[in-house]
SEFIZA-3560 file (N, C-alpha, C; in Angstrom, 3 decimals):
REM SEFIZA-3560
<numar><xx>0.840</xx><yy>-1.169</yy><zz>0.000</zz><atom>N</atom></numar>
<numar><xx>0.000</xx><yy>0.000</yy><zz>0.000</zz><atom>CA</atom></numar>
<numar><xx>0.897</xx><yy>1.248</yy><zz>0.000</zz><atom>C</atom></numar>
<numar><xx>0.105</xx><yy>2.087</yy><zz>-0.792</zz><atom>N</atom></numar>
<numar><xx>1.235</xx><yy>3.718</yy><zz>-0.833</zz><atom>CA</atom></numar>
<numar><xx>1.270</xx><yy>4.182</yy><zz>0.501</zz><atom>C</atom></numar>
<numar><xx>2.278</xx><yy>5.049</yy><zz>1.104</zz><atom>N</atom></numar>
<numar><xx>2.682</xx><yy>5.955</yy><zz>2.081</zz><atom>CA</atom></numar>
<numar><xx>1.733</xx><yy>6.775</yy><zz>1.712</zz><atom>C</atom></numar>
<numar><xx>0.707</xx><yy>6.455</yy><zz>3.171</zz><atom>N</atom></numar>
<numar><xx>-0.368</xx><yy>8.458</yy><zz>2.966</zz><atom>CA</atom></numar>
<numar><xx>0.225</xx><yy>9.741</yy><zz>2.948</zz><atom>C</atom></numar>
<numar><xx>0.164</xx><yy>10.825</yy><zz>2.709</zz><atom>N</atom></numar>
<numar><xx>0.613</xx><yy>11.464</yy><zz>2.554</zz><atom>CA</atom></numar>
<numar><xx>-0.492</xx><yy>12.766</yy><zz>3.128</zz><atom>C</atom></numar>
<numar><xx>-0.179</xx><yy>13.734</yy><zz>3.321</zz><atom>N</atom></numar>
<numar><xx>-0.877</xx><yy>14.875</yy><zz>4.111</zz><atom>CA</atom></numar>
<numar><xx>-1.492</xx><yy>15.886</yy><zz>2.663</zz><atom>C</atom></numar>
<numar><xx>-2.890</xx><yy>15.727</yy><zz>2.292</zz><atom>N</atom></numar>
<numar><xx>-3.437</xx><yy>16.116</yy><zz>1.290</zz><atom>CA</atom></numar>
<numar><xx>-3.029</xx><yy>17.688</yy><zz>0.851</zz><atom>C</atom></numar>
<numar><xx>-2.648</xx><yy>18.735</yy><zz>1.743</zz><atom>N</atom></numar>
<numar><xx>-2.451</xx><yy>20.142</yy><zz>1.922</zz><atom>CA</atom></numar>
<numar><xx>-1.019</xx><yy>20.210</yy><zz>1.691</zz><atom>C</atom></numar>
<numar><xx>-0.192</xx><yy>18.928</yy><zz>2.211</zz><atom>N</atom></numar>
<numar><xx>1.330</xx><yy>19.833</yy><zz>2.303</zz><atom>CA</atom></numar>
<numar><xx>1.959</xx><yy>18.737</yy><zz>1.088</zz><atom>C</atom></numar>
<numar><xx>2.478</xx><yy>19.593</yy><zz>0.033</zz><atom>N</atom></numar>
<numar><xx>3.506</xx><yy>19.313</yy><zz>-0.585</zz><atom>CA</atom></numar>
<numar><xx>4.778</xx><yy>19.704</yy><zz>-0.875</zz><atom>C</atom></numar>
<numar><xx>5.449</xx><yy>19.693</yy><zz>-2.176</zz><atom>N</atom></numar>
<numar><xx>7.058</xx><yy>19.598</yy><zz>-2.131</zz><atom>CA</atom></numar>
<numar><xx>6.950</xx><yy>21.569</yy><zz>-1.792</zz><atom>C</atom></numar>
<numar><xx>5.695</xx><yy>22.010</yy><zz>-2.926</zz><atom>N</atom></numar>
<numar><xx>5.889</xx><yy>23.212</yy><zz>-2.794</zz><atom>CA</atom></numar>
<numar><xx>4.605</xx><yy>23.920</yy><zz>-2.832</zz><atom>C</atom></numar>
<numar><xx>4.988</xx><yy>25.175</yy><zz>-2.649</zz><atom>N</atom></numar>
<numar><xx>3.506</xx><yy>26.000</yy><zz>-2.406</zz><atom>CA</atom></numar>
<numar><xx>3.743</xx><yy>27.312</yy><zz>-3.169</zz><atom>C</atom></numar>
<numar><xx>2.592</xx><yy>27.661</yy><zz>-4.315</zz><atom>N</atom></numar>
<numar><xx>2.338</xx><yy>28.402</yy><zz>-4.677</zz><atom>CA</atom></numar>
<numar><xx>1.694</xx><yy>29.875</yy><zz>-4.457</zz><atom>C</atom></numar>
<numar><xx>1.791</xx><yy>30.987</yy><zz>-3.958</zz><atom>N</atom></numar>
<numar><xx>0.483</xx><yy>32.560</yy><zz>-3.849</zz><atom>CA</atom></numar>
<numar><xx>1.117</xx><yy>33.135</yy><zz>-5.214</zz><atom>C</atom></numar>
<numar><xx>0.127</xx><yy>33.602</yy><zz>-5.560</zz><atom>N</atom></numar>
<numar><xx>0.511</xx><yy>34.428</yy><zz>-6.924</zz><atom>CA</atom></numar>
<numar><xx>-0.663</xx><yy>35.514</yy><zz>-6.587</zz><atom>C</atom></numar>
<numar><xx>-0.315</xx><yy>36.740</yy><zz>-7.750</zz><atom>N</atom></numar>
<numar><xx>-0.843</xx><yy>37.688</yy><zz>-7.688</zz><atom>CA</atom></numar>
<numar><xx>-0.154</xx><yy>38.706</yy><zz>-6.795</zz><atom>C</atom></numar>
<numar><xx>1.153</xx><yy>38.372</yy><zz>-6.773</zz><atom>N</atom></numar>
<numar><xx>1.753</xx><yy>39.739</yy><zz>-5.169</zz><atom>CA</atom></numar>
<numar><xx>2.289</xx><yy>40.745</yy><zz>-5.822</zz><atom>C</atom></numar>
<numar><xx>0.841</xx><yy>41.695</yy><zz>-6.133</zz><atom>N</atom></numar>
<numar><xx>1.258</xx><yy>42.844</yy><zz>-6.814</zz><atom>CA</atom></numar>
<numar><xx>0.593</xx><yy>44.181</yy><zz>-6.008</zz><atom>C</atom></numar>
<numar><xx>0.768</xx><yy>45.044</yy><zz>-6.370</zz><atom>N</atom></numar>
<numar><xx>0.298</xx><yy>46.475</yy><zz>-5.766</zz><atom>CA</atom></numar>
<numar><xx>-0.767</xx><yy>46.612</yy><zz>-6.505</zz><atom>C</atom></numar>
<numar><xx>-2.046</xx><yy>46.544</yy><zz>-6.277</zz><atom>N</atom></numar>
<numar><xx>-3.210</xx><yy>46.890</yy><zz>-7.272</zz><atom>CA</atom></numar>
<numar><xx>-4.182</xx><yy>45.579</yy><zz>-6.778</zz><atom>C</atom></numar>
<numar><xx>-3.408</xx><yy>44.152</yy><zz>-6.544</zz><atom>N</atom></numar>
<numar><xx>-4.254</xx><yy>43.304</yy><zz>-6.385</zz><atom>CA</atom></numar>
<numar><xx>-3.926</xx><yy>42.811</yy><zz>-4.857</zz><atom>C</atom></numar>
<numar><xx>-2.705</xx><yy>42.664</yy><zz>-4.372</zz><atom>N</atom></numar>
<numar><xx>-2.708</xx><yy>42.756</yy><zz>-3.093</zz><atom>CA</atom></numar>
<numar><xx>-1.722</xx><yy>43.452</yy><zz>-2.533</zz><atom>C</atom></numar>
<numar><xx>-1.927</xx><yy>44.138</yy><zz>-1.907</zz><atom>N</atom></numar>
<numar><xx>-3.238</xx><yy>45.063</yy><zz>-1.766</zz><atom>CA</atom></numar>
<numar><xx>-4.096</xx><yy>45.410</yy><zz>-2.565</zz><atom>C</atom></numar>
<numar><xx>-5.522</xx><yy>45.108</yy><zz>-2.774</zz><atom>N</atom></numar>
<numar><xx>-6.275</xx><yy>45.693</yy><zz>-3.858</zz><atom>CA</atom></numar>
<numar><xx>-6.143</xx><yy>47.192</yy><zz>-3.444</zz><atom>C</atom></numar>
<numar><xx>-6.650</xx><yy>47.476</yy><zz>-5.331</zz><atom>N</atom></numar>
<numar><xx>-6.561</xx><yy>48.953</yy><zz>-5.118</zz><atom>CA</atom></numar>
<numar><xx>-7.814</xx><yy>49.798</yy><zz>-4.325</zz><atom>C</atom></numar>
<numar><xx>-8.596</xx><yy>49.121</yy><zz>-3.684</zz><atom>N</atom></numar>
<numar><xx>-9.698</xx><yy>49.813</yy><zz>-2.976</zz><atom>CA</atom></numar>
<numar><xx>-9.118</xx><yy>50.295</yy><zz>-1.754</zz><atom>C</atom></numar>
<numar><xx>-8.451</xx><yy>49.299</yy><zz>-1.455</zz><atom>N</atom></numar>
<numar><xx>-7.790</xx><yy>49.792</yy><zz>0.196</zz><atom>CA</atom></numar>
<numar><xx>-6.596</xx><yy>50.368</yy><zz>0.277</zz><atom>C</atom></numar>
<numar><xx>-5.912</xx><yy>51.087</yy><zz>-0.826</zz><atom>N</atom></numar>
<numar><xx>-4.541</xx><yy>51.486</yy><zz>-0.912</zz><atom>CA</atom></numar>
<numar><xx>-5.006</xx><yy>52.995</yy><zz>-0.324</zz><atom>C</atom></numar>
<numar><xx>-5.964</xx><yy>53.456</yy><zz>-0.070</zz><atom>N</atom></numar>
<numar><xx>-5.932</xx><yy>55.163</yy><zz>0.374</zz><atom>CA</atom></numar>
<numar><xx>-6.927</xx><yy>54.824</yy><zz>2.175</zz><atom>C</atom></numar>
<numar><xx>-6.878</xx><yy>53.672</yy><zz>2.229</zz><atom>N</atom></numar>
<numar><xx>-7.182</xx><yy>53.396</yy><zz>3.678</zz><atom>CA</atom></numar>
<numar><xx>-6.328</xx><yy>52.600</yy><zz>4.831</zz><atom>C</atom></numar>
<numar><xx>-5.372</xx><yy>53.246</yy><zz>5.291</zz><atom>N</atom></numar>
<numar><xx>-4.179</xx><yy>52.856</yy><zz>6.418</zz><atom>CA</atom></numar>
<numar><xx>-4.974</xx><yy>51.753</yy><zz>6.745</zz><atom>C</atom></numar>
<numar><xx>-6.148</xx><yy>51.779</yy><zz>7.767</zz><atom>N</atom></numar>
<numar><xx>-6.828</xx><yy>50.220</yy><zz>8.276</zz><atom>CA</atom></numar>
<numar><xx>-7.451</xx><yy>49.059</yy><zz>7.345</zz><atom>C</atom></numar>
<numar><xx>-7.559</xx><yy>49.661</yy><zz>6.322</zz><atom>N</atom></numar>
<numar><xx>-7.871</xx><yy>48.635</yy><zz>5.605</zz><atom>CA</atom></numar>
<numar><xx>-6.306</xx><yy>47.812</yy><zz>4.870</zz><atom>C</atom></numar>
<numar><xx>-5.008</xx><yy>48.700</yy><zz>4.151</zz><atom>N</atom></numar>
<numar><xx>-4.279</xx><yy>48.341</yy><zz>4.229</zz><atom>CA</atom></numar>
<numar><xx>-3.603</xx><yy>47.426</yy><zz>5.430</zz><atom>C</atom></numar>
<numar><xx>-3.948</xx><yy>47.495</yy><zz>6.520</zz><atom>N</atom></numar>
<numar><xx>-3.300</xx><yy>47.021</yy><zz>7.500</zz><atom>CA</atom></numar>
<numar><xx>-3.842</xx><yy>45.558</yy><zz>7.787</zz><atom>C</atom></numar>
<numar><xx>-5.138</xx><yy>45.239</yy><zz>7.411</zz><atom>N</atom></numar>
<numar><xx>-5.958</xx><yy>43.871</yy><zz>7.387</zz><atom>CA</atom></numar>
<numar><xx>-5.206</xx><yy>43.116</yy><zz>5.904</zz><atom>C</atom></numar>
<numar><xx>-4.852</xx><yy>43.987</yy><zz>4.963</zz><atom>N</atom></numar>
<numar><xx>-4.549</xx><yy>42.983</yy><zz>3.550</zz><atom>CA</atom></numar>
<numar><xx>-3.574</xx><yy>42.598</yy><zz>4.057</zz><atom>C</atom></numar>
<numar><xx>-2.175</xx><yy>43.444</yy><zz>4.483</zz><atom>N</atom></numar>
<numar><xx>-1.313</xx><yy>43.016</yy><zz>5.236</zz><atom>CA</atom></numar>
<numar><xx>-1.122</xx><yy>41.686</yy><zz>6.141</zz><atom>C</atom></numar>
<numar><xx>-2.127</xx><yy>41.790</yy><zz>6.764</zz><atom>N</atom></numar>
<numar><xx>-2.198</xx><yy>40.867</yy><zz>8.236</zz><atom>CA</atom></numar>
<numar><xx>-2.511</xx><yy>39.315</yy><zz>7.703</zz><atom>C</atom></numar>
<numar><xx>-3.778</xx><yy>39.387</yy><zz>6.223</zz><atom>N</atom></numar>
<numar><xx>-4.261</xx><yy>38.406</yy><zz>5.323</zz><atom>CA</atom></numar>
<numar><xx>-2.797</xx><yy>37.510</yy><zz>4.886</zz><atom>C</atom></numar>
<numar><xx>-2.168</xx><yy>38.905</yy><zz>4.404</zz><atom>N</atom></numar>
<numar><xx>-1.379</xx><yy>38.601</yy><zz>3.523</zz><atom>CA</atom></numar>
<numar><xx>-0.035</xx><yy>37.278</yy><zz>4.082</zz><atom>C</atom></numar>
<numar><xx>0.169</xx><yy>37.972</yy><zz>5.594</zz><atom>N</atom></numar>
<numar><xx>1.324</xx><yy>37.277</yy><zz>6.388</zz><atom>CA</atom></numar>
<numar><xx>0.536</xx><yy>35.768</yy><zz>6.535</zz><atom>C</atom></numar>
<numar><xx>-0.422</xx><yy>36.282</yy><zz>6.976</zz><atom>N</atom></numar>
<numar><xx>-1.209</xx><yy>34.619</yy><zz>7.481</zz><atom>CA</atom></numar>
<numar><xx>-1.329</xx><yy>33.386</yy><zz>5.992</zz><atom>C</atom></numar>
<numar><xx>-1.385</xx><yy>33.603</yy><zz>5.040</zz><atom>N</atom></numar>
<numar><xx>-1.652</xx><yy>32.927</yy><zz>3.976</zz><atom>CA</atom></numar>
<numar><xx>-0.166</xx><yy>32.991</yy><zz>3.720</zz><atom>C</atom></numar>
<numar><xx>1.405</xx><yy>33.235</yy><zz>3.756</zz><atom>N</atom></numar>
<numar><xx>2.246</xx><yy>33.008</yy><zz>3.644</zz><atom>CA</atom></numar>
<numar><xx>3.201</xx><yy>31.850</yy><zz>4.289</zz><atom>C</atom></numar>
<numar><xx>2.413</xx><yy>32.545</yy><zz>6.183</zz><atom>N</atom></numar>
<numar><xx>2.714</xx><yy>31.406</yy><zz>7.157</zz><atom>CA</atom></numar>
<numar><xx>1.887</xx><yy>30.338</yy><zz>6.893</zz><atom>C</atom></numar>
<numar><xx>0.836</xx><yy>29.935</yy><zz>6.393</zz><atom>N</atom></numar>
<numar><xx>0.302</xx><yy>28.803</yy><zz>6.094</zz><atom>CA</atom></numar>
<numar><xx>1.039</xx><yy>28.149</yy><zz>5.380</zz><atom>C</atom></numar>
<numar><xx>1.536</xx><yy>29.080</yy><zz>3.905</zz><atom>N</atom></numar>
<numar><xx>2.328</xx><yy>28.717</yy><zz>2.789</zz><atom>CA</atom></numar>
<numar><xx>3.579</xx><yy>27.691</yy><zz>3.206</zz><atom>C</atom></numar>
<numar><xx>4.363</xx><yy>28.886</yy><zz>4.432</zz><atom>N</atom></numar>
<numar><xx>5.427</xx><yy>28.339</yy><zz>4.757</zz><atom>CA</atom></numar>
<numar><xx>5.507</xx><yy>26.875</yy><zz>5.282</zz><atom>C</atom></numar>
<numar><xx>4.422</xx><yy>27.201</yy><zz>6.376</zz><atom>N</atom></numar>
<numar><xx>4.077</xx><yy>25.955</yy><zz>6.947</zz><atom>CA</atom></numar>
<numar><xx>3.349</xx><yy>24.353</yy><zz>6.199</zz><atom>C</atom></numar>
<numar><xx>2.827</xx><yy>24.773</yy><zz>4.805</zz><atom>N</atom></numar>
<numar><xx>2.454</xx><yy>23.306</yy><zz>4.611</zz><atom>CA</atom></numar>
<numar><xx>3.400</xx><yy>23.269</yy><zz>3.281</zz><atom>C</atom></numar>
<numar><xx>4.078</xx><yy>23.504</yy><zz>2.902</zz><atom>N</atom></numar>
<numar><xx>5.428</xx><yy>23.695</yy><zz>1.549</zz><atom>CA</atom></numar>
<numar><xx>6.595</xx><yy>22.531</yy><zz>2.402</zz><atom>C</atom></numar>
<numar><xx>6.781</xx><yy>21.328</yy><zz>1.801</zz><atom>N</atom></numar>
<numar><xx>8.143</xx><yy>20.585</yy><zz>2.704</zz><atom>CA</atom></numar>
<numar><xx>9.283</xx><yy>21.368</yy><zz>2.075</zz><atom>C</atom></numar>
<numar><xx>9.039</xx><yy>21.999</yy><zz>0.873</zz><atom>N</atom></numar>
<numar><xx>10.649</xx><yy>22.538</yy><zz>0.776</zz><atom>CA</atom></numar>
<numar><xx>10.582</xx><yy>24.128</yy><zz>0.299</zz><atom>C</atom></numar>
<numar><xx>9.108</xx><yy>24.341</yy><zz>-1.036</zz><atom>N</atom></numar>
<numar><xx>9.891</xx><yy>25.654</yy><zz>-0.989</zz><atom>CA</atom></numar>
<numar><xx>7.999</xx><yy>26.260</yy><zz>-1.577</zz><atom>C</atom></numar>
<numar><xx>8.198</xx><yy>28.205</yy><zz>-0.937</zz><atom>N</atom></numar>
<numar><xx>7.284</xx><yy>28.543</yy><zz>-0.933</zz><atom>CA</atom></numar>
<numar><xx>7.472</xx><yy>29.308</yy><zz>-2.615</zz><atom>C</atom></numar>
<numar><xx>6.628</xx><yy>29.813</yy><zz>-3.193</zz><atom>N</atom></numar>
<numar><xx>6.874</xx><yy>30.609</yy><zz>-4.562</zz><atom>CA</atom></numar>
<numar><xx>6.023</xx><yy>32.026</yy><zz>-3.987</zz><atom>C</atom></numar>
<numar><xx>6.236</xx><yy>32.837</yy><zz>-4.065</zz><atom>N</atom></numar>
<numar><xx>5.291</xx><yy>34.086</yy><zz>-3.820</zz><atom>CA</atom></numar>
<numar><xx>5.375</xx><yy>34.621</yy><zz>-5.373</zz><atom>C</atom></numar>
<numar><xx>4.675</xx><yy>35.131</yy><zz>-6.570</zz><atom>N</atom></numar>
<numar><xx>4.950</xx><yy>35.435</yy><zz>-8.015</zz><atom>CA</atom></numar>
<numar><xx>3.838</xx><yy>36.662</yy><zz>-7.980</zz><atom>C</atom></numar>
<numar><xx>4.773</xx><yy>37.332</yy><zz>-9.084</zz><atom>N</atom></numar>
<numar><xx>3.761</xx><yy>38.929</yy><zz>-9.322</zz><atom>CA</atom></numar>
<numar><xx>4.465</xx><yy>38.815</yy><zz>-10.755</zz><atom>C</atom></numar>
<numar><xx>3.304</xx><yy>39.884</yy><zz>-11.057</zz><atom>N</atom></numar>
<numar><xx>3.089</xx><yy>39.949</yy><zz>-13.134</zz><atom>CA</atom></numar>
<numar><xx>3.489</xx><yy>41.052</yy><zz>-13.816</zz><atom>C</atom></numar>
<numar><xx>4.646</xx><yy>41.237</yy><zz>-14.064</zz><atom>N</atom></numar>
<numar><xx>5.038</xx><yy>42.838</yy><zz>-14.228</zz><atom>CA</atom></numar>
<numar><xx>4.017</xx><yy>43.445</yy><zz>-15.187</zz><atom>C</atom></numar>
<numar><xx>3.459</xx><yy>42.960</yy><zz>-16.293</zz><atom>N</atom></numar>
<numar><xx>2.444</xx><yy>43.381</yy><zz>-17.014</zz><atom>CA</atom></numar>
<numar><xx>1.191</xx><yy>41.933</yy><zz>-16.924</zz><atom>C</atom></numar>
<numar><xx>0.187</xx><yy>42.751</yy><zz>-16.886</zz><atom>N</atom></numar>
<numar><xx>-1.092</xx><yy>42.048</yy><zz>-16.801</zz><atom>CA</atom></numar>
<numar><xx>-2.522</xx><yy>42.526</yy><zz>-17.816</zz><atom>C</atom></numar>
<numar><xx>-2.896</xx><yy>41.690</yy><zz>-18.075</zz><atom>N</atom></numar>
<numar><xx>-4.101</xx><yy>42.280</yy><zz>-18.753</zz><atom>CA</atom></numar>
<numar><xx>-5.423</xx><yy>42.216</yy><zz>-17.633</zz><atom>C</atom></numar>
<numar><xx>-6.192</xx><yy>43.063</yy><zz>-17.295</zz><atom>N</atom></numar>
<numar><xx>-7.018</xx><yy>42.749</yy><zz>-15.932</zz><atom>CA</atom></numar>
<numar><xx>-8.263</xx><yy>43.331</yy><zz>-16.409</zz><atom>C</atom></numar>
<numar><xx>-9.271</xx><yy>42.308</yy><zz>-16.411</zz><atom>N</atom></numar>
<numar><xx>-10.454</xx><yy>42.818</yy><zz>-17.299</zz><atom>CA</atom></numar>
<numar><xx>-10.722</xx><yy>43.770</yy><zz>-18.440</zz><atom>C</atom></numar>
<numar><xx>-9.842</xx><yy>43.606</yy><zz>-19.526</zz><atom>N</atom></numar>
<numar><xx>-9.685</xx><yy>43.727</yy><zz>-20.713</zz><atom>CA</atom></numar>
<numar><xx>-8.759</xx><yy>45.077</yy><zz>-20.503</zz><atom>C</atom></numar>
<numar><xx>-7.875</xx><yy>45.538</yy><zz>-19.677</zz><atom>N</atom></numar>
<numar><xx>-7.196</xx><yy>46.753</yy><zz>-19.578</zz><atom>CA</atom></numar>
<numar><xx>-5.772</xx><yy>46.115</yy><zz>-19.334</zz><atom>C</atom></numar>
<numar><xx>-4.976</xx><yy>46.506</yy><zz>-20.408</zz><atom>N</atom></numar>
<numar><xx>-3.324</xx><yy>46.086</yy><zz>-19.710</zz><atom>CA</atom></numar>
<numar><xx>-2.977</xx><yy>47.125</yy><zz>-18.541</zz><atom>C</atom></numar>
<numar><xx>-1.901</xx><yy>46.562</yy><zz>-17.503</zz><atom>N</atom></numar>
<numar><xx>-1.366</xx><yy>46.840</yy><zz>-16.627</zz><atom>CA</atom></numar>
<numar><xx>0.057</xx><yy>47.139</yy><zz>-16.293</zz><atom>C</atom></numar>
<numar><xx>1.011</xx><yy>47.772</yy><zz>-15.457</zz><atom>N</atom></numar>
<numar><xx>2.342</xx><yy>47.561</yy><zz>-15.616</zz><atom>CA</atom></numar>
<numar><xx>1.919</xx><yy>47.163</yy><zz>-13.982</zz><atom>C</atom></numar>
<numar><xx>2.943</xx><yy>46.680</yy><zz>-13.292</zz><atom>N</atom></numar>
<numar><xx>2.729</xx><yy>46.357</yy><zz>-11.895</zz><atom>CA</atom></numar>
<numar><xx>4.096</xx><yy>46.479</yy><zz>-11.240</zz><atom>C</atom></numar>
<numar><xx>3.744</xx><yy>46.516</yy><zz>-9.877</zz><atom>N</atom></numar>
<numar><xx>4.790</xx><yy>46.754</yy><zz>-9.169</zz><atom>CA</atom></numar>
<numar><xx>4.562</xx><yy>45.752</yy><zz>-8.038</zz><atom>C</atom></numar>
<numar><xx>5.896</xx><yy>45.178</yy><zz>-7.401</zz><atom>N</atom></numar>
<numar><xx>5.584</xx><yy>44.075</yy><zz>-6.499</zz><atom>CA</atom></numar>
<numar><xx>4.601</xx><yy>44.611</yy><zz>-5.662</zz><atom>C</atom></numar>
<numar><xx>3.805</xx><yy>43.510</yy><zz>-4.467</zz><atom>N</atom></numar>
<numar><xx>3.277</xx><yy>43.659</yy><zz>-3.541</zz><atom>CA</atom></numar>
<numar><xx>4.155</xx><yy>44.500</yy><zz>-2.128</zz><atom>C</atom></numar>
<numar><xx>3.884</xx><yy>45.594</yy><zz>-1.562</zz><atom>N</atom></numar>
<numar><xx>4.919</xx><yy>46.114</yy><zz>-0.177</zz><atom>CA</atom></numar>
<numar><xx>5.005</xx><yy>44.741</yy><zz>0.520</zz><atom>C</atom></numar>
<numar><xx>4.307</xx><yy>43.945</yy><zz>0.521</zz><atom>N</atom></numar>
<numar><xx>3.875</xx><yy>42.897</yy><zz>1.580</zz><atom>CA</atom></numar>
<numar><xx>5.307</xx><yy>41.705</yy><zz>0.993</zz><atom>C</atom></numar>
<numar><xx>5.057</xx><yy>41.614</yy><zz>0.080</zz><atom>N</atom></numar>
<numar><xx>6.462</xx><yy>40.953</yy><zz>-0.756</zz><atom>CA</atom></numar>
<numar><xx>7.863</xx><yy>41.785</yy><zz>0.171</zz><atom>C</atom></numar>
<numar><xx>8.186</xx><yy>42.756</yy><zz>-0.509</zz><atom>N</atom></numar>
<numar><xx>8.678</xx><yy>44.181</yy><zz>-0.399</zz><atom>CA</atom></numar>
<numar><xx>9.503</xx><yy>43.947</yy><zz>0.933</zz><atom>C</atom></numar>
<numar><xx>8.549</xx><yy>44.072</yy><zz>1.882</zz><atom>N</atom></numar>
<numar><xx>8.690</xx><yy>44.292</yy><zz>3.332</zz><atom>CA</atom></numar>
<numar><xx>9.340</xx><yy>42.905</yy><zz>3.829</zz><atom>C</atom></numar>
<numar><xx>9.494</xx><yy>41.647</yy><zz>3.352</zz><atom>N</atom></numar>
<numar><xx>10.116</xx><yy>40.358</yy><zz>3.912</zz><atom>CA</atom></numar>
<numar><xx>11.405</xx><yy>40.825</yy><zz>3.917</zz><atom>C</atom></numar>
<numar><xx>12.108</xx><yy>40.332</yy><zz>4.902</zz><atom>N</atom></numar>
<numar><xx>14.181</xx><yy>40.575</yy><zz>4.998</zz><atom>CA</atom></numar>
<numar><xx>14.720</xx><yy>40.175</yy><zz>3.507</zz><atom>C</atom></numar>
<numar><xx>15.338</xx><yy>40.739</yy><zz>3.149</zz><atom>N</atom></numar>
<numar><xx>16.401</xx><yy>39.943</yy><zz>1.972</zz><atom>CA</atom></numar>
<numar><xx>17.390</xx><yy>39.034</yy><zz>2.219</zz><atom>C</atom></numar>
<numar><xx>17.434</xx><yy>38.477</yy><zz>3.725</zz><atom>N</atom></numar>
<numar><xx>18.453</xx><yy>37.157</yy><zz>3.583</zz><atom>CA</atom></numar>
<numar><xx>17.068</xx><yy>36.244</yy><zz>3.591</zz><atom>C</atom></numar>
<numar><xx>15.942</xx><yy>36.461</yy><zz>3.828</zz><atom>N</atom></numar>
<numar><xx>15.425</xx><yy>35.222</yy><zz>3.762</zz><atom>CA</atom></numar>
<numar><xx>14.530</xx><yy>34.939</yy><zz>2.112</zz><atom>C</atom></numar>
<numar><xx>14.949</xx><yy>36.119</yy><zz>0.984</zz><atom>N</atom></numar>
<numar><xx>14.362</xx><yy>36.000</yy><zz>0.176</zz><atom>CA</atom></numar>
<numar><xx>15.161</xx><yy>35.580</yy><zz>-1.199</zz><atom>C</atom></numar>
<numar><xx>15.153</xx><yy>34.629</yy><zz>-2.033</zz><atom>N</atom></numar>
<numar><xx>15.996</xx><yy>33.961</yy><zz>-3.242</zz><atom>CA</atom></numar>
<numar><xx>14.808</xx><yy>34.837</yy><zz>-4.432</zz><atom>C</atom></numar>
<numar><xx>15.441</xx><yy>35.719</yy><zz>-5.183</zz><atom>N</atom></numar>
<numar><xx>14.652</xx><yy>35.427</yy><zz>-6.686</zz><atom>CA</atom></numar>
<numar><xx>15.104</xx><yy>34.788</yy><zz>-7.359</zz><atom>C</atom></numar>
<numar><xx>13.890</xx><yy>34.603</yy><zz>-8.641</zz><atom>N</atom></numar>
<numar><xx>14.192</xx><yy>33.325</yy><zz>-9.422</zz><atom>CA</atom></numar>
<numar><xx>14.217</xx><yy>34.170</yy><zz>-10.686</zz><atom>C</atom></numar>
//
């Protein structure tokens, strides 16, 4: 019989979308408290990330996007942004 395996945690873990416009959406970028909840979203769905990934997390943003029929240029997420740089590898 196969080794069960834990349905949630694999080799790796994917969030995409870590851009300025989408997370943070742009509704809450001119509201400090509302910025401060995307933020808080944002850490918690990372530490999940971290936590069910056995080896490696991906966080990805789209320098250009097309977003309901309008192209975009983008800029990372602050929430990206704001992690230390020894604990961050780009690819």
């Amino acid at each position: 019989m196969p080794p069960q395996t834990d349905p949630v945690s694999e080799e790796l873990k994917l969030i995409i979308g870590m851009e300025e416009g989408l997370f943070p959406h742009s509704r809450s970028m001119l509201d400090p408290m509302q910025i401060e909840e995307e933020r808080r979203l944002a850490y918690v769905g990372m530490n999940v990330g971290m936590t069910r990934a056995k080896h490696k997390l991906y966080l990805t943003y789209a320098t250009n996007r097309l977003y309901f029929g309008t192209h975009s240029s983008n800029l990372v997420s602050r929430f990206v942004a704001d992690i230390p740089e020894e604990l961050v590898t780009a690819v």
